[in-house]
GUPA-654510 format. One record per atom (N, C-alpha, C): x, y, z; residue in one letter; residue number from 1. Coordinates in nm, 4 decimals, always signed. Each point is the difference from the previous one (the first is absolute). Example, Ala and Ser with C-alpha at 12.3 -4.5 7.8 and 13.67 -1.06 7.14 Angstrom:
BEGIN
X/Y/Z/code/pos
+1.3190/-0.5690/+0.7800/A/1
-0.0890/+0.1190/+0.0000/A/1
+0.0900/+0.1200/+0.0000/A/1
-0.0350/+0.1050/-0.0720/S/2
+0.0820/+0.1190/+0.0060/S/2
-0.0770/+0.1090/+0.0730/S/2
END
This chain:
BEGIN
X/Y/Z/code/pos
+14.3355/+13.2784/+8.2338/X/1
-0.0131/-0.1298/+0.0621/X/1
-0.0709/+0.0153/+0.1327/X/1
-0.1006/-0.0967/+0.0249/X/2
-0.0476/+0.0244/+0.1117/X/2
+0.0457/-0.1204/+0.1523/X/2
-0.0187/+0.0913/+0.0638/X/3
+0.0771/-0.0647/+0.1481/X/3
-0.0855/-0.1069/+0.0648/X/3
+0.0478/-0.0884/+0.0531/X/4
-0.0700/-0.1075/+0.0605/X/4
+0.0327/-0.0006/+0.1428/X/4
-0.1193/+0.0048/+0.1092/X/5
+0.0687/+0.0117/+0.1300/X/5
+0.0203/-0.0981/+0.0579/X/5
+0.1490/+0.0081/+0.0841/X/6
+0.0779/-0.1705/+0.0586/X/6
-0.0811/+0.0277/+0.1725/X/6
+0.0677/-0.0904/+0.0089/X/7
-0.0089/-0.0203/+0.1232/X/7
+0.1590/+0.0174/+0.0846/X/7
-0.0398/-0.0051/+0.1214/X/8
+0.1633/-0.0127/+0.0997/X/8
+0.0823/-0.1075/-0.0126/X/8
-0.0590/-0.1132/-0.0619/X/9
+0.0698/-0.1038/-0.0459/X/9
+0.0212/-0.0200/-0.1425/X/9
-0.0531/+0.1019/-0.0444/X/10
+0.0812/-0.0167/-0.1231/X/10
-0.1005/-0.0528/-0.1597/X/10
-0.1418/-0.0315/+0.0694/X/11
-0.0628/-0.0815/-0.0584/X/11
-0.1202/+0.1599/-0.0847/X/11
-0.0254/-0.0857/-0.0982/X/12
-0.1343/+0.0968/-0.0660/X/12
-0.1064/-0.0487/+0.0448/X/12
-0.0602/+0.1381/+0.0450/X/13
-0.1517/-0.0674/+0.0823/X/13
-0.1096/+0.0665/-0.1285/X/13
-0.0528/-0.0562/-0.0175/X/14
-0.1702/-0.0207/-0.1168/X/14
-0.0592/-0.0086/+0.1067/X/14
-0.1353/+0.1067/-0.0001/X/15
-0.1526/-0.0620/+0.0351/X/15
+0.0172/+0.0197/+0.1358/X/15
+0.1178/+0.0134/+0.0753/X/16
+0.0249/-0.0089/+0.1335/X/16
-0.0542/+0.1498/+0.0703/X/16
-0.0893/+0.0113/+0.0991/X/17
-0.0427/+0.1124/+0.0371/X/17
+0.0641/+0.0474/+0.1423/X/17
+0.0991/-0.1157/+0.0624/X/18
+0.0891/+0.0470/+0.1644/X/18
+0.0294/-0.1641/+0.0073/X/18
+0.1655/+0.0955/+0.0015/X/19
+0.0880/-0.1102/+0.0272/X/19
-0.0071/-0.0704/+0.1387/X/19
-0.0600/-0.1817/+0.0423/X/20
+0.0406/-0.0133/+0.1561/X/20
+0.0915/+0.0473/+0.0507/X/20
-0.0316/+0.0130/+0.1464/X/21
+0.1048/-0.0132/+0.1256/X/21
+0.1056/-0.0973/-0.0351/X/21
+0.1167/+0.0395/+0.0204/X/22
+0.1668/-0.0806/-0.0334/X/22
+0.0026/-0.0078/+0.1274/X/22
+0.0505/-0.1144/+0.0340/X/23
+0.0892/-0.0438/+0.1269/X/23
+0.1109/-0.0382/+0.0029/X/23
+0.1274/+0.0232/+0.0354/X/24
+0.1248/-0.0413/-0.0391/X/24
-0.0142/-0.1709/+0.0777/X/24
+0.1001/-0.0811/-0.0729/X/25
+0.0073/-0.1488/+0.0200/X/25
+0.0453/-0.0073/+0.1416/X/25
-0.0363/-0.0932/+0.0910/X/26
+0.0406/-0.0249/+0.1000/X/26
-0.0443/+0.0786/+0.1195/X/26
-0.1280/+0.0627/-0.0408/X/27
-0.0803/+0.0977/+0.1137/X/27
-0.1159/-0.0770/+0.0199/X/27
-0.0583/-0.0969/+0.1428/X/28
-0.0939/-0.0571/-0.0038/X/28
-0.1487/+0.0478/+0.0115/X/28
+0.0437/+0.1256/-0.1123/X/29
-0.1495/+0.0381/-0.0335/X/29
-0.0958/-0.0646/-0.1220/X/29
+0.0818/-0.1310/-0.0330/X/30
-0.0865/-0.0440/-0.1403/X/30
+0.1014/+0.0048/-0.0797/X/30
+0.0949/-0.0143/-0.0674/X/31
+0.0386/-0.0197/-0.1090/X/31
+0.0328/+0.1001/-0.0780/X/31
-0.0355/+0.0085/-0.1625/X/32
+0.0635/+0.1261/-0.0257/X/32
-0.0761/+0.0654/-0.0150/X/32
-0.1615/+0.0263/+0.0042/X/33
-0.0820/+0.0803/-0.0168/X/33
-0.0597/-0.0018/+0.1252/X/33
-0.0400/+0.1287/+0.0471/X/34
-0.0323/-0.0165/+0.1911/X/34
-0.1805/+0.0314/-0.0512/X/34
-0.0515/-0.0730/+0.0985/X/35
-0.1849/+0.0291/-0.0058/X/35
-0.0521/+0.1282/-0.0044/X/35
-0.0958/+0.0591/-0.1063/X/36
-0.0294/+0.1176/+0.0024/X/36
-0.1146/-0.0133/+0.0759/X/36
-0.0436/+0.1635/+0.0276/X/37
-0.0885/+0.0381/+0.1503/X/37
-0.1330/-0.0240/-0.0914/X/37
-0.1319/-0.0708/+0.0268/X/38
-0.1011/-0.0118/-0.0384/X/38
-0.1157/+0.0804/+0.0943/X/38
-0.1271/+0.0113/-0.0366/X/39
-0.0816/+0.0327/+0.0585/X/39
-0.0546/-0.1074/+0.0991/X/39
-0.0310/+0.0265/+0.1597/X/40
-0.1178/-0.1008/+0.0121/X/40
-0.0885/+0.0270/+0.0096/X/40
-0.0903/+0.0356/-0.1124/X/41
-0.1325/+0.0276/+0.0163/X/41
-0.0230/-0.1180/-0.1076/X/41
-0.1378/-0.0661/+0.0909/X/42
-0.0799/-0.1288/-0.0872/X/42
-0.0433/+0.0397/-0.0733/X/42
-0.0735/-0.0464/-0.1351/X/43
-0.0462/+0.0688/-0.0731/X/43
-0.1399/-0.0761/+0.0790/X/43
-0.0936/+0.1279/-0.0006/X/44
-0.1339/-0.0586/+0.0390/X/44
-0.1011/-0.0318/-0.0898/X/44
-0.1070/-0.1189/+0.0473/X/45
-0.0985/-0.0065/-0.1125/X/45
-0.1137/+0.1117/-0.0070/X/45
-0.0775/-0.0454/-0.0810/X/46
-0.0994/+0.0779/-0.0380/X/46
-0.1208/-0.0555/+0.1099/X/46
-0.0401/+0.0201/+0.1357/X/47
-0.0716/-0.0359/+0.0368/X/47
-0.2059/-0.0331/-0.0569/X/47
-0.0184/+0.0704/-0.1275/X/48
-0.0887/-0.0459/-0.0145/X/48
+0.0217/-0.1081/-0.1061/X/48
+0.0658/+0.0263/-0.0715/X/49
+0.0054/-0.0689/-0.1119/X/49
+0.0288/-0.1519/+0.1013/X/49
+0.0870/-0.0402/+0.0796/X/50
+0.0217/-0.1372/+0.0797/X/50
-0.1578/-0.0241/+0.0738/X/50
-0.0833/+0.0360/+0.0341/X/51
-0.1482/+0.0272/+0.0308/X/51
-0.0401/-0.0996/-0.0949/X/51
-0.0343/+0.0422/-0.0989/X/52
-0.0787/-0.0004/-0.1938/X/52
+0.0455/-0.1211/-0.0134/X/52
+0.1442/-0.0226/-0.0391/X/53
+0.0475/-0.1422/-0.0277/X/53
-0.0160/-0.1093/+0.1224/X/53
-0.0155/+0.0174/+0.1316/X/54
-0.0179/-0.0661/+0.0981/X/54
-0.1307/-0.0136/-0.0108/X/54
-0.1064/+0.1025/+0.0074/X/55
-0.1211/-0.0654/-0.0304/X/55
-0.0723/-0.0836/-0.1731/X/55
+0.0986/+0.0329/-0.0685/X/56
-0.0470/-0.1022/-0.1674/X/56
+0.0693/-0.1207/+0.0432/X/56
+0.1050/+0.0342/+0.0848/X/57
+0.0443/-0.1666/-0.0343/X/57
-0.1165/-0.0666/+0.1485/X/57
-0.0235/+0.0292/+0.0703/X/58
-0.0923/-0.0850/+0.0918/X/58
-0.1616/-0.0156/-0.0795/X/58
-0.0147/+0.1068/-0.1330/X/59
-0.1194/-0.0383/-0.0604/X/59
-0.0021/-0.1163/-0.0915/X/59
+0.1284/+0.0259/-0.0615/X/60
+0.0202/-0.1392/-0.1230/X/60
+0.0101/-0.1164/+0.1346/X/60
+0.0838/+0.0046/+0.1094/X/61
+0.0109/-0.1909/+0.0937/X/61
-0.1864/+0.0150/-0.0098/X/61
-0.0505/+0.1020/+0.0063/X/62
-0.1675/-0.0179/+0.1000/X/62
-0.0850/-0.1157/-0.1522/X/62
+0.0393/+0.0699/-0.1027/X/63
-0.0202/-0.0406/-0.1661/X/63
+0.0368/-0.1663/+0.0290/X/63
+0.0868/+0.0153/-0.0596/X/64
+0.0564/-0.1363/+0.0150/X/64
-0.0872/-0.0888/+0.0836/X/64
+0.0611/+0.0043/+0.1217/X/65
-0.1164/-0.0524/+0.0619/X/65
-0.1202/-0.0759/-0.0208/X/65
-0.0999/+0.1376/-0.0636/X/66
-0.1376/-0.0304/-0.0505/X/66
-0.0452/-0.1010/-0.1250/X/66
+0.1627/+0.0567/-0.0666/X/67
-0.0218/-0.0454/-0.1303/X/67
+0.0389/-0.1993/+0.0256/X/67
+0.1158/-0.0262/+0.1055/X/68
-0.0079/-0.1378/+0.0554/X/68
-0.1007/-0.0615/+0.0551/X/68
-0.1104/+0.0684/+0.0541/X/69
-0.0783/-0.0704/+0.0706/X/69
-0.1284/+0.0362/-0.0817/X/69
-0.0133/+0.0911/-0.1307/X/70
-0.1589/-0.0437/-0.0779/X/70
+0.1324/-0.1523/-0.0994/X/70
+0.1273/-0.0010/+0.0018/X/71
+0.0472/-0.1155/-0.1231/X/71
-0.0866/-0.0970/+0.0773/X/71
+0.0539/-0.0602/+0.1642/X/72
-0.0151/-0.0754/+0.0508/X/72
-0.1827/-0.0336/-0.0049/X/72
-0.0540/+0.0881/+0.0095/X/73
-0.1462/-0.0007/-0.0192/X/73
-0.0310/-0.0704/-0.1111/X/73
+0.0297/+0.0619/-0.1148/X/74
-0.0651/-0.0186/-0.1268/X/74
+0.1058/-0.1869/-0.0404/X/74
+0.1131/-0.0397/+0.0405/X/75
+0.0070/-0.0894/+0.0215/X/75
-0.1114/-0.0922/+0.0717/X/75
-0.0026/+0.0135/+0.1058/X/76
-0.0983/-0.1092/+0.0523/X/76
-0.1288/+0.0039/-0.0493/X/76
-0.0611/+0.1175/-0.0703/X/77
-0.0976/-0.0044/-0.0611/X/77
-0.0289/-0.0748/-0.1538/X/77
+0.0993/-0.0056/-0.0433/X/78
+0.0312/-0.0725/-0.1147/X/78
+0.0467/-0.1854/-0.0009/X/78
+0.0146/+0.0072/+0.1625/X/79
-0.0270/-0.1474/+0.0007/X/79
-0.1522/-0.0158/+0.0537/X/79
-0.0492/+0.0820/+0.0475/X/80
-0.1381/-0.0497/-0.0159/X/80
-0.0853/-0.0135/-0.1104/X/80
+0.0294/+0.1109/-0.1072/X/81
-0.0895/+0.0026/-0.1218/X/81
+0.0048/-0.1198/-0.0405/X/81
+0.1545/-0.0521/-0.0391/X/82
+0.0245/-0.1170/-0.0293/X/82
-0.0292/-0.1292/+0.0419/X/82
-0.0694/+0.0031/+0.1219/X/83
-0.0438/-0.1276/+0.0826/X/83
-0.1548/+0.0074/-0.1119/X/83
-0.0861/+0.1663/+0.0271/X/84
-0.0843/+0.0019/-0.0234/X/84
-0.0785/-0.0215/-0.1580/X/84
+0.1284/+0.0206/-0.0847/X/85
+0.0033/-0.0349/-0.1612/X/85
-0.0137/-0.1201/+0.0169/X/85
+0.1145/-0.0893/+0.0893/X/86
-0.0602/-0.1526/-0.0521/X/86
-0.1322/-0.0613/+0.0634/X/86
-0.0174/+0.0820/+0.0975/X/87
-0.1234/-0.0490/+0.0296/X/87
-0.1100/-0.0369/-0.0977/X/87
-0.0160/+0.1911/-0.0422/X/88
-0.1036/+0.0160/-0.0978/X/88
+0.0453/-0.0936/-0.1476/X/88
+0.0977/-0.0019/-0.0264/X/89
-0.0138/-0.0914/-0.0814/X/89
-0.0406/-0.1555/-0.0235/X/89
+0.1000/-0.0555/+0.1536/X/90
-0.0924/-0.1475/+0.0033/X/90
-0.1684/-0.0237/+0.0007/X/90
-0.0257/+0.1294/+0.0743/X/91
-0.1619/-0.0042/+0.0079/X/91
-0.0697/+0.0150/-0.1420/X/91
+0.0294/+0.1044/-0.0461/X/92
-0.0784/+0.0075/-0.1592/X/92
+0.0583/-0.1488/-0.1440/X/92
+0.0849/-0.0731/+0.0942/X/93
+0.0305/-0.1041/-0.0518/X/93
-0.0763/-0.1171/+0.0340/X/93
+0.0022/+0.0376/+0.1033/X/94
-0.1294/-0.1154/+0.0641/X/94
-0.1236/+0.0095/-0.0157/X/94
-0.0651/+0.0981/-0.0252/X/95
-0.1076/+0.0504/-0.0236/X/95
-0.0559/-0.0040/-0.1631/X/95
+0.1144/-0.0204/-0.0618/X/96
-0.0463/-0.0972/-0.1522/X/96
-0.0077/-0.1147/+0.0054/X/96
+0.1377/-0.0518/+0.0635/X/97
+0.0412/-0.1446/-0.0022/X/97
-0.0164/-0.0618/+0.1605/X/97
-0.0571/-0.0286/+0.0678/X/98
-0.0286/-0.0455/+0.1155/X/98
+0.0873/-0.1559/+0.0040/X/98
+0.0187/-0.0554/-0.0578/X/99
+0.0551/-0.1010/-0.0003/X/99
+0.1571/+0.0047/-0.0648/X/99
+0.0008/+0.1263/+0.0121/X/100
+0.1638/+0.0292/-0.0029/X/100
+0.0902/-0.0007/+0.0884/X/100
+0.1236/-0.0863/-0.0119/X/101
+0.0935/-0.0352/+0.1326/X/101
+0.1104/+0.0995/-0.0183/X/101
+0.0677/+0.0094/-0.1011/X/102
+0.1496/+0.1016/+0.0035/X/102
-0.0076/+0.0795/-0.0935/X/102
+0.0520/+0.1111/+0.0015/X/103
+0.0308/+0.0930/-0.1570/X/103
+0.1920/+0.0033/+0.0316/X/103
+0.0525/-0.0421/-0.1273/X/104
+0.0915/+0.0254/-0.0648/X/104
+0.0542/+0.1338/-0.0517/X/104
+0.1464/+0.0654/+0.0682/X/105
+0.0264/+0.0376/-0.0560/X/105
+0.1560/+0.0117/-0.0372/X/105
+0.0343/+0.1148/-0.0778/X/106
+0.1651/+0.0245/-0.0261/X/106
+0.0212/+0.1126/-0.0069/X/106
+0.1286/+0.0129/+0.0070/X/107
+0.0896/+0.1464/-0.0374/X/107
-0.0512/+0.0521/-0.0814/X/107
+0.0056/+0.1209/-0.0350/X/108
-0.0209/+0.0686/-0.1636/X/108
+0.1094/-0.0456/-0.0452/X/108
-0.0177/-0.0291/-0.1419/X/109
+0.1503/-0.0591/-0.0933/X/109
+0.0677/+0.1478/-0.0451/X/109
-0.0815/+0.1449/-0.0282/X/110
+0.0349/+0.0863/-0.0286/X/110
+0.0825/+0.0607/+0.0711/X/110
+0.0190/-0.0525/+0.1369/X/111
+0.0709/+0.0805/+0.0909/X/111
-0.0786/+0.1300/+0.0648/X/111
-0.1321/-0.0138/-0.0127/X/112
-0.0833/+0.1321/+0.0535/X/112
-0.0329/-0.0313/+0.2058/X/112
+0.1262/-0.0511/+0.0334/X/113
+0.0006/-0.0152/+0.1226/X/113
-0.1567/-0.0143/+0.0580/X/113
-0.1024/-0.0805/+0.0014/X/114
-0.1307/-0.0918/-0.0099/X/114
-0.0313/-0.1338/-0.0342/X/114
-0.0801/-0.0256/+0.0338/X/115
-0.0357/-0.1309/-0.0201/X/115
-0.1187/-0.0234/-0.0798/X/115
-0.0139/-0.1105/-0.0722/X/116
-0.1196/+0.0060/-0.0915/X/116
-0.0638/-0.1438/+0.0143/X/116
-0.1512/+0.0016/-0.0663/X/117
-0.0390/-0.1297/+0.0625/X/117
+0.0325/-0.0832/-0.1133/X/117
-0.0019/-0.1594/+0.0425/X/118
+0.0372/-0.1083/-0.0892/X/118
-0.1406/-0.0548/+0.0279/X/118
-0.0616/-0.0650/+0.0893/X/119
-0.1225/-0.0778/-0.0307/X/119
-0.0884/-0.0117/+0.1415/X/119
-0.0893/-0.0319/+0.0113/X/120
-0.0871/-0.0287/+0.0810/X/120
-0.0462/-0.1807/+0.0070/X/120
+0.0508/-0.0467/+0.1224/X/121
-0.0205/-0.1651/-0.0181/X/121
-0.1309/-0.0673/+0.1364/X/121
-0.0318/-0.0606/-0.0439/X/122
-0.1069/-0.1027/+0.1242/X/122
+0.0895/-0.0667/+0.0241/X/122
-0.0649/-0.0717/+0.1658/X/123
+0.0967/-0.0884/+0.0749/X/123
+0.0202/-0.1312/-0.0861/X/123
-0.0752/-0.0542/-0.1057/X/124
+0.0123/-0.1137/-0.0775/X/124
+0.1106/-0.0024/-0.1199/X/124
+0.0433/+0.1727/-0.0734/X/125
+0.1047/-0.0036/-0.0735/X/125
-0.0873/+0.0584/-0.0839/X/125
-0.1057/-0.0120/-0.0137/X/126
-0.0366/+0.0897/-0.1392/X/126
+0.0166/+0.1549/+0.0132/X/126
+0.0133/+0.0273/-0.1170/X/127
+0.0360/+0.1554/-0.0563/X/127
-0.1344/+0.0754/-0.0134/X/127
-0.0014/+0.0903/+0.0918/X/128
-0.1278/+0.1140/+0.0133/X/128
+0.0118/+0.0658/-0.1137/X/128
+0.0781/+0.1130/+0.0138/X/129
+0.0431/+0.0988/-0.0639/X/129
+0.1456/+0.0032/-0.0589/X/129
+0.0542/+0.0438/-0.0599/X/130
+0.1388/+0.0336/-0.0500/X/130
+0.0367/-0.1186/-0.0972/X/130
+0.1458/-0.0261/-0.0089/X/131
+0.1223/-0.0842/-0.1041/X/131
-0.0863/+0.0232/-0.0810/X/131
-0.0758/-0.0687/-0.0603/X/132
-0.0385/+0.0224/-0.1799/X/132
-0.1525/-0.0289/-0.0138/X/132
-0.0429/-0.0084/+0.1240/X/133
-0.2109/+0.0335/-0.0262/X/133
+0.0261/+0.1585/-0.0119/X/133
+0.0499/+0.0904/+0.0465/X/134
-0.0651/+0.1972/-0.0209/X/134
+0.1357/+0.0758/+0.0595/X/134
+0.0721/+0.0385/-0.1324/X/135
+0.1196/+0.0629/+0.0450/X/135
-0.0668/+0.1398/+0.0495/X/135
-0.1028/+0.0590/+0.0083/X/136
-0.0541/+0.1374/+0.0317/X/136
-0.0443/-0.0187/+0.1560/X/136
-0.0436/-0.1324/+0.0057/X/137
-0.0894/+0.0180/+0.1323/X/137
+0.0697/+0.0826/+0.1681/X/137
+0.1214/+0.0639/-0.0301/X/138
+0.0515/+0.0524/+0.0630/X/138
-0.0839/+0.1539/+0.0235/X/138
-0.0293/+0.0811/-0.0954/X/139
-0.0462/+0.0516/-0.0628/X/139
-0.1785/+0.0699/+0.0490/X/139
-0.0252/-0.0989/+0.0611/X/140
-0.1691/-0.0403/+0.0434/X/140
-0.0170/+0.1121/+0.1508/X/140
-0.0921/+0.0501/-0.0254/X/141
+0.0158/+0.0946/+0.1100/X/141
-0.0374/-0.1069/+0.1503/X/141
+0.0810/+0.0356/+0.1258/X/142
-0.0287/-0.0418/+0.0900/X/142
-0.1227/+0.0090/+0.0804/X/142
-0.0714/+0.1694/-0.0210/X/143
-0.1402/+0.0346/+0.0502/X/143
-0.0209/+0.0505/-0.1305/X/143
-0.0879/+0.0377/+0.0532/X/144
-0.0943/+0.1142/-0.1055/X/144
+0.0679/+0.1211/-0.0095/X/144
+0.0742/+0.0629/-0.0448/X/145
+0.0277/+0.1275/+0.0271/X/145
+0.1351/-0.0155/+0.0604/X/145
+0.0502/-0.1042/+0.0538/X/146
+0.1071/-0.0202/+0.0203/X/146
+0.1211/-0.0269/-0.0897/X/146
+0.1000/-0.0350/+0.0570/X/147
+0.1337/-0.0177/-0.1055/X/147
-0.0440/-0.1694/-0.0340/X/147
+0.1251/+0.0081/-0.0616/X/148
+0.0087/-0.1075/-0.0724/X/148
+0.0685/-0.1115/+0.0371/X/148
+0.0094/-0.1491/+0.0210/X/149
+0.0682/-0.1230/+0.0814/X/149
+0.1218/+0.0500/-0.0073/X/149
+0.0961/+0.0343/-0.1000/X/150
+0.1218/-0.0106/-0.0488/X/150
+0.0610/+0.1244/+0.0906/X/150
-0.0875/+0.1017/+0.0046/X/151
+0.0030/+0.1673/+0.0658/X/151
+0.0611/-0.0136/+0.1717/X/151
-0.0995/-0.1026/+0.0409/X/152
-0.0147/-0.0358/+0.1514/X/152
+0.1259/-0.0378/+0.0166/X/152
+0.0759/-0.1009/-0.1002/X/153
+0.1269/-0.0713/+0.0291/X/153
+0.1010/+0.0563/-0.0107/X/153
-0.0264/+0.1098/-0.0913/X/154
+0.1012/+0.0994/-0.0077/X/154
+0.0368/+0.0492/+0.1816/X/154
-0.0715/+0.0160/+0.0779/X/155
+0.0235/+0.0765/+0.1042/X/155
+0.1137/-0.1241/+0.0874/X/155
+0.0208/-0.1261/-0.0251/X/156
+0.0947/-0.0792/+0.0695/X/156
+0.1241/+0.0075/-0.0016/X/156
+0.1187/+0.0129/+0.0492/X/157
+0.1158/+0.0494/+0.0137/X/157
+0.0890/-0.1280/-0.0168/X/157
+0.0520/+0.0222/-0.0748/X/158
+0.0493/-0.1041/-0.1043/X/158
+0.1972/+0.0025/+0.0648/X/158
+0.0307/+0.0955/+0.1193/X/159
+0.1254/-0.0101/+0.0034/X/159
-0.0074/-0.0309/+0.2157/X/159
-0.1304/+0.0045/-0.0141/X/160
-0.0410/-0.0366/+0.2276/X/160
-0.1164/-0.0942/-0.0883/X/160
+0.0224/-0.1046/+0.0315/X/161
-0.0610/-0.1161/+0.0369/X/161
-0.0918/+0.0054/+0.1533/X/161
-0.0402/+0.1127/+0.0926/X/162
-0.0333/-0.0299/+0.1070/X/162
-0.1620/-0.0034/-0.0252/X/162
-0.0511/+0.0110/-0.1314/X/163
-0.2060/+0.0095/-0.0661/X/163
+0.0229/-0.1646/-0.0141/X/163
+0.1059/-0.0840/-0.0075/X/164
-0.0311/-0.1220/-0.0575/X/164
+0.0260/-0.0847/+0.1841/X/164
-0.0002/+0.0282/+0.1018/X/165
+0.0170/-0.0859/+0.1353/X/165
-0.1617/-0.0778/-0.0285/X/165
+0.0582/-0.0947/+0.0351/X/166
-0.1350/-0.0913/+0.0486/X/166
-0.0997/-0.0625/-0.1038/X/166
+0.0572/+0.0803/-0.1072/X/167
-0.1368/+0.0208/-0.1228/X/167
+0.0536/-0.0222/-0.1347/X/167
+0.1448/-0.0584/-0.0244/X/168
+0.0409/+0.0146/-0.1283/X/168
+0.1511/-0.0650/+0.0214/X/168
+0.0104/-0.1204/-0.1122/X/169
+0.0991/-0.0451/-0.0238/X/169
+0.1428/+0.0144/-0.0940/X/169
+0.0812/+0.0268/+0.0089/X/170
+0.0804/+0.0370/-0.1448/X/170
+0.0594/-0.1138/-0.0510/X/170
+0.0286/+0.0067/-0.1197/X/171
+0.0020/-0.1494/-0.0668/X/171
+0.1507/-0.0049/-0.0587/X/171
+0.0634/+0.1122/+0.0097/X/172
+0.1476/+0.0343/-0.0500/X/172
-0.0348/+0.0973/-0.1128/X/172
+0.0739/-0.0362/-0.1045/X/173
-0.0069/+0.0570/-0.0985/X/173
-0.0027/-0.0904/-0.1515/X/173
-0.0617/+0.0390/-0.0614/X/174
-0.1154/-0.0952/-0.1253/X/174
+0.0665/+0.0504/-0.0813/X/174
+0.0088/-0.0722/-0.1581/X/175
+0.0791/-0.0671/-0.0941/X/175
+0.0273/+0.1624/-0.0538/X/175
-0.0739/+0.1176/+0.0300/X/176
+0.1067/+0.1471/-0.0720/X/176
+0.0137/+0.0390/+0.1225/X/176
+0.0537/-0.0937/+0.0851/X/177
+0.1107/+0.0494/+0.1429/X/177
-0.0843/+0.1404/+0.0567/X/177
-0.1005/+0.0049/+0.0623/X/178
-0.1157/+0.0726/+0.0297/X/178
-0.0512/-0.0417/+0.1400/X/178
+0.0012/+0.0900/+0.1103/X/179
-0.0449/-0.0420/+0.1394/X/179
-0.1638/-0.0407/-0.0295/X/179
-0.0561/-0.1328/+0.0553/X/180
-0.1591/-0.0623/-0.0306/X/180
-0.0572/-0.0286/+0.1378/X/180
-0.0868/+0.0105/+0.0543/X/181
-0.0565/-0.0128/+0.0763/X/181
-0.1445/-0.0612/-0.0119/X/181
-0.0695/-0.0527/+0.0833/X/182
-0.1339/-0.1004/+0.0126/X/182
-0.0528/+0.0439/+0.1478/X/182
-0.1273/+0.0803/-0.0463/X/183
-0.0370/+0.0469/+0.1164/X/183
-0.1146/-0.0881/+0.0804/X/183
-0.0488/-0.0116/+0.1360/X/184
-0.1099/-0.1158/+0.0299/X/184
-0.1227/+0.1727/+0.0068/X/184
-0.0898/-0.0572/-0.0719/X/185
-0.0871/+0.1268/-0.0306/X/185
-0.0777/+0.0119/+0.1131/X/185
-0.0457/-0.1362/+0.0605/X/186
-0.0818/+0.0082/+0.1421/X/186
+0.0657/+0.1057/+0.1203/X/186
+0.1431/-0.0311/-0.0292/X/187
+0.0870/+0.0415/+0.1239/X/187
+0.0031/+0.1706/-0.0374/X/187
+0.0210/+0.0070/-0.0978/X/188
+0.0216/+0.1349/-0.0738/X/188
-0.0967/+0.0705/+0.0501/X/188
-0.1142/+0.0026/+0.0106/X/189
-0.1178/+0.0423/-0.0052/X/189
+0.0015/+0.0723/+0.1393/X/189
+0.0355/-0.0834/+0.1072/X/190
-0.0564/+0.0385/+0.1428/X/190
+0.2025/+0.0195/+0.0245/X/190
+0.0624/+0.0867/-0.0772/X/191
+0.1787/+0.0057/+0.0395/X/191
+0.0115/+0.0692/+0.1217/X/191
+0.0643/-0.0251/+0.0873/X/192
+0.0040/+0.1274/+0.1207/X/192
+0.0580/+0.0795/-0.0555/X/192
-0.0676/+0.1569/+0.0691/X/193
+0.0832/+0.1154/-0.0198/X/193
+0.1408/-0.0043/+0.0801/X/193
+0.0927/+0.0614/-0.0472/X/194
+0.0869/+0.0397/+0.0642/X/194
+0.0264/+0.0722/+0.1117/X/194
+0.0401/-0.0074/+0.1100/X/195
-0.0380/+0.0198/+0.1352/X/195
+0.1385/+0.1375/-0.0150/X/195
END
């Protein structure tokens, strides 16, 4: 049979490698186990290694940073394209149709977060382009070598309304519950940039 070693109290100690300091009850050294003697030595760091991580983390804030201020860039640049899409578009609209007052448009019904054109109208009500004279005429290149009417409109931001100030009305939303808008093409043409 093999022996199991107790303790002074009587108890079987497992796993135990030194029994605490005992203090008898009623000695105001702590209770019944008195504080064992520790080292004070700190444990010290690794002075380079705190270096290395002190200088990556001031490279990623330097990152960051950069990477906030090309967002902020390429933001404001993207409200200019967008001034500059509708420009070019009212113009190559005008430049067929000279006696064209508004182009029409709406939501994509597909949900392709864009807008697509509905029609081209004169100040009298007649229909230039679009509803049911030329479902393609979207299609029609704007220059020579250029994109296409429908292409240009693509670049309008369909969730900032700030390409439609001054230059474009919204009409609510039309019978497949779809944001519509009616742009004044004259106004369109000469839109201020965004300051």
């Amino acid at each position: 049979m093999c022996a199991v070693p107790r303790s002074r109290a009587g108890r079987t100690q497992i796993g135990m490698s030194k029994e605490p300091s005992r203090v008898d009850a009623g000695v105001p050294a702590g209770g019944q186990f008195a504080k064992t003697a520790h080292s004070d030595t700190v444990p010290t760091l690794d002075v380079a290694a705190e270096k290395t991580a002190t200088e990556q983390f001031a490279a990623y804030l330097e990152s960051e940073a950069v990477i906030s201020r090309h967002r902020e860039q390429a933001e404001a640049l993207d409200k200019v394209h967008q001034i500059k899409s509708l420009r070019c578009l009212s113009a190559a609209i005008l430049a067929k149709h000279p006696d064209a007052a508004t182009l029409e448009i709406t939501e994509n019904e597909d949900g392709e977060n864009q807008y697509d054109l509905i029609s081209v109208t004169a100040a009298d009500g007649t229909v230039l382009e679009g509803e049911d004279i030329d479902e393609d005429w979207g299609e029609e290149l704007a220059f020579d070598d250029g994109p296409d009417l429908q292409g240009l409109l693509y670049a309008l931001d369909l969730k900032d309304d700030a390409w439609a100030a001054g230059v474009a009305e919204f009409d609510g939303k039309d019978r497949r519950y779809t944001r519509r808008a009616t742009i004044d093409l004259k106004a369109a043409v000469n839109a201020p940039l965004p300051q």
